[in-house]
N, C-alpha and C positions, 0 to 999 in steps of 0.2 A: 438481492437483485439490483436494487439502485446501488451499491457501494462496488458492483462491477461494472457498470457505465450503463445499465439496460434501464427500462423504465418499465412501472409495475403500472396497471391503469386500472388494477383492481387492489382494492385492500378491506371491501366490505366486510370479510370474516374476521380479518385483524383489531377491526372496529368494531366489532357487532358481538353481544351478550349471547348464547345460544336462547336463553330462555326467552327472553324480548322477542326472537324472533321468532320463537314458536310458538308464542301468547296474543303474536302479531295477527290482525286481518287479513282474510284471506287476497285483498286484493294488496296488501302489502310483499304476500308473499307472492302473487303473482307478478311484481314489477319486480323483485328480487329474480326469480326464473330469469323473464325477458333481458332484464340488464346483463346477467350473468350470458344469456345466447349471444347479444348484441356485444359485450366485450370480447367474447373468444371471437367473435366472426372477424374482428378487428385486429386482434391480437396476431403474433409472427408467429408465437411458443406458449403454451401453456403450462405454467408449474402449478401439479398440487399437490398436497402433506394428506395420503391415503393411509395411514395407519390406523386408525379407525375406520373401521367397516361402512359404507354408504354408499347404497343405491346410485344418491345424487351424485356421488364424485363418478361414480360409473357409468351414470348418463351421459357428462359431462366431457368425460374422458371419450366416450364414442361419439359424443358428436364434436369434437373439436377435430378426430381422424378423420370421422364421413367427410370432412370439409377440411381437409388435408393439411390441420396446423398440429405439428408435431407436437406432441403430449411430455412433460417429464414427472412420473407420479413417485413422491417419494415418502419412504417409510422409516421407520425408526426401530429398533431394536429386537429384528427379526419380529417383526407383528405385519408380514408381507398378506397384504390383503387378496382375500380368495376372488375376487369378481376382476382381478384383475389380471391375475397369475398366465391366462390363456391369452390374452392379447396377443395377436402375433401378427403385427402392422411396424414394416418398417421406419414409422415416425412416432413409433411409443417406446417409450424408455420406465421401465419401473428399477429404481434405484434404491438401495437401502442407505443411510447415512447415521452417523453420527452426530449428536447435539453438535458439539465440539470441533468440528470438519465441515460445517455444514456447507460453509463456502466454498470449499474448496469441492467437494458435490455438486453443487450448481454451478459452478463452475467449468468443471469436467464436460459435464451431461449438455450444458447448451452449448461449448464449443463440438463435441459429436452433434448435436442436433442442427449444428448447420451446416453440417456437410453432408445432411438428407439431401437424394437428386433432387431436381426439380422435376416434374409432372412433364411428360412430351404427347405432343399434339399436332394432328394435322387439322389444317384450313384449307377450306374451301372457298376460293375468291372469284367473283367475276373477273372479266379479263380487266375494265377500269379500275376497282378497286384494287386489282394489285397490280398496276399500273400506280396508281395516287401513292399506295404504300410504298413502293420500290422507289417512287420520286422523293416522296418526304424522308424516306429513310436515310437516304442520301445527301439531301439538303441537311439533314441534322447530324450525317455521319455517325447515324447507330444500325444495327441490325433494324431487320424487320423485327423481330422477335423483342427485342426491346420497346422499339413504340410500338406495340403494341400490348408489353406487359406494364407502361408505363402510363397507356390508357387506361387500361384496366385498376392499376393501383391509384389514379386518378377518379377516377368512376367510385371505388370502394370508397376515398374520403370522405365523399361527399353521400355517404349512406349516413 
């Protein structure tokens, strides 16, 4: 992932003994949960290695869609995982790869994963309010729709 210019902000499981963490306190594994909610919320894409069977990747995998950050779950040598098989949300990708390719797999899969649309919405403005917006937006020469996604990805930082 970093050796194609993206940035990973998770790599707990990379670092992390399975046993330690199953031998772990419960409220260890409860800040493991939370941090795990609080990175996808943060996150653009989500990649995870589902070839082994697990609940948790399957939680994880629905609620990273419930909250609209494209998923890319990928597996290894036809071991395509059952809980994931039905997904049918166009911002989940279940991909099978090879050791050997593996780059070239995530690669593919995030270049499709950003030409997911983006989500369309309507607002409801008072007449000042968008008055203010139609000024500002113009003093800054962006759409409305831009400052106002730029508020918002403003707002997320500082969660």
């Amino acid at each position: 992932i970093i050796s194609l210019g993206h940035k990973n902000i998770d790599n707990y499981k990379i670092n992390t003994n399975p046993h330690n963490f199953y031998s772990s306190t419960d409220n260890h594994k409860s800040e493991v949960y939370n941090n795990s909610l609080r990175l996808i919320k943060k996150s653009d894409l989500v990649i995870l290695e589902v070839s082994t069977h697990s609940l948790t990747m399957g939680y994880l995998i629905k609620y990273a869609l419930d909250i609209k950050i494209p998923v890319i779950a990928l597996y290894v040598n036809k071991q395509k995982p059952g809980f994931a098989i039905g997904i049918e949300d166009d911002n989940f990708q279940l991909v099978e790869y090879l050791p050997k390719s593996l780059k070239i797999t995530i690669k593919k899969s995030i270049e499709f994963a950003k030409n997911t649309e983006n989500t369309r919405f309507n607002m409801m403005l008072p007449p000042k309010l968008s008055t203010y917006l139609k000024e500002v937006s113009e003093q800054k020469n962006i759409s409305k729709a831009n400052f106002i996604r730029n508020l918002i990805l403003r707002e997320q930082q500082n969660i």
